[in-house]
N, C-alpha and C positions, 0 to 999 in steps of 0.2 A: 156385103150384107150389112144392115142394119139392127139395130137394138135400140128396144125401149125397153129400161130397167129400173126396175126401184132400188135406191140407195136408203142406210140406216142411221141411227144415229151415234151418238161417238162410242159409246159402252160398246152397241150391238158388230159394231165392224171391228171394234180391237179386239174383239173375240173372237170372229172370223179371221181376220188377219193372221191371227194368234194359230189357226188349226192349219192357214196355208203354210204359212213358216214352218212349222212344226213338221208335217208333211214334206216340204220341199228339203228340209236338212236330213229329218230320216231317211227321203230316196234317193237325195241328189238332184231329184226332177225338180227344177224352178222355172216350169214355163210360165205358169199363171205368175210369180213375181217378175219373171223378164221381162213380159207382157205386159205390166203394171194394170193387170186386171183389178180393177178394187170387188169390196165384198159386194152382192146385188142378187136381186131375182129377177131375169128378165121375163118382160111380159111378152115380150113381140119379138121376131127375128124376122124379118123380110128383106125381100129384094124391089127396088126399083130404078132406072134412070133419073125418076124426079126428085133430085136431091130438095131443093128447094121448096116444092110444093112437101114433101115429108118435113122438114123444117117447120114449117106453117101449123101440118096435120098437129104435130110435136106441139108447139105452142097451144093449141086449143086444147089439147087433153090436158097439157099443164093445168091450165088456169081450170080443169075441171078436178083435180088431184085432191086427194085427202088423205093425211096422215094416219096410219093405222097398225094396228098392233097384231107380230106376227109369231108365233110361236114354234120353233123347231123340236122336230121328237126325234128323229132318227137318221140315221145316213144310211146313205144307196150308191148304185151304182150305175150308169150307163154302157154295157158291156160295147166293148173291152177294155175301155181305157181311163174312162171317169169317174171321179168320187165326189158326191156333194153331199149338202145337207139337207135333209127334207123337211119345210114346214107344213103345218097343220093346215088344210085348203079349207078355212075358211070363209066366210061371208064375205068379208073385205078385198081376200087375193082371188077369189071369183068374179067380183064386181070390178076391180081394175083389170084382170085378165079381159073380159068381156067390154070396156070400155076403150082398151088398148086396138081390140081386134074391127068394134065399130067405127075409128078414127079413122087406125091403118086403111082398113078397105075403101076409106071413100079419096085413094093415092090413084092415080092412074097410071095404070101399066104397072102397079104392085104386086108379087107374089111372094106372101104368107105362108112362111116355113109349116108344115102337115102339123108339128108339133107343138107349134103356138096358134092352133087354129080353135075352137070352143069346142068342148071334150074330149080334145087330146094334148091338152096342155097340162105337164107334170110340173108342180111350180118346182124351183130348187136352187140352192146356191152352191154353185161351184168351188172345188176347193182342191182339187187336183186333176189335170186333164193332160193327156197324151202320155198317160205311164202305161209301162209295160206291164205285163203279170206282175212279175216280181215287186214291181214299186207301188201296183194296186194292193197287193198281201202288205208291202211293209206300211202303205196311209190307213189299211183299215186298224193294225196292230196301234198306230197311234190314237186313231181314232178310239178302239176300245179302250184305251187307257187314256184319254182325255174328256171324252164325249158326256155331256150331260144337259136332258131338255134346258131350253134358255128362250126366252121371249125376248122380241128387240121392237122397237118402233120403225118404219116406213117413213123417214121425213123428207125423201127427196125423190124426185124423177128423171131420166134425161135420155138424151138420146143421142148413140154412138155408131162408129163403123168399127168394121172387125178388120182384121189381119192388116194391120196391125192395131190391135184397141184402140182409139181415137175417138174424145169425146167431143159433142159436137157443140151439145147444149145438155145444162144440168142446173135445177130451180129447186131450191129446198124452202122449204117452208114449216114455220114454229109449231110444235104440235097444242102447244097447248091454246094459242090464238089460230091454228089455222091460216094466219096469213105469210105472205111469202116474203124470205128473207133475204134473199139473194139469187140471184140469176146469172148464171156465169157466162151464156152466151157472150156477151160485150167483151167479156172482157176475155173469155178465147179466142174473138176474133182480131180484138186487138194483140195477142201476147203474139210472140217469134213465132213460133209453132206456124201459125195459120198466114205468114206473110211469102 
């Protein structure tokens, strides 16, 4: 499977990072840190053959990207096993939702998980996944004793495969110019990793 995910900026993910930690020591459960999932909200989860051509798709959405401001109210739950954070659905995270899902679809032989499809896509940032009862009750106890609305900025994109997280390509760009500061494609396909 496939992910297109917005990434944030530095304040906004050490705070996130801050609720995984926090979570994974209370339960014991560190799959999201073993996993080295970083903080994000994916827009897109699909399936295709065409690696390549999704690459390409990935490229044109970048260059159509804009940094945006997102605000988290509350946390939920995916029953039975995940806990996220839920932002405010917005202007901004409907219009990349909805940009995400026009790219994707024009992949051939793509199929567009039900829940990132246009009106059943719950935006969210993951923060605990694959716990049990028990360890769902001990993230929400952390949660109520940490938890409070927080706004973060949107300054990046990119696109990954799952099981195991593997990034493929990720392009952050300045929010206050708008334009783009770094593109790590090159340079993951130069690193160990991808030889």
């Amino acid at each position: 499977m496939y992910l297109i995910s917005l990434y944030f900026d530095d304040v906004t993910n050490e705070r996130i990072q801050s609720y995984m930690n926090q979570i994974a020591k209370r339960t014991g459960n560190d799959v999201m840190l073993a996993g080295k999932v970083p903080p994000h909200i994916t827009l897109s989860a699909f399936e295709t053959t065409q690696e390549s051509e999704a690459v390409a798709v990935f490229e044109d959405l970048a260059k159509e990207f804009i940094c945006g401001e997102i605000m988290w109210c509350s946390v939920g739950i995916f029953f039975p096993h995940t806990i996220y954070l839920l932002p405010v659905m917005n202007h901004y995270l409907f219009q990349m939702s909805e940009q995400a899902y026009q790219y994707i679809s024009q992949i051939r032989q793509v199929k567009i998980h039900q829940r990132y499809q246009p009106f059943s896509w719950i935006p969210h940032s993951t923060i605990g996944k694959q716990l049990s009862q028990t360890e769902l009750k001990e993230a929400f106890v952390v949660m109520q004793e940490q938890f409070g609305m927080f706004r973060g900025t949107a300054v990046g994109i990119g696109l990954a495969k799952t099981n195991p997280y593997t990034d493929i390509c990720r392009v952050w760009y300045d929010p206050m110019t708008g334009k783009c500061i770094q593109n790590d494609k090159k340079a993951m396909q130069e690193s160990k990793q991808w030889k």
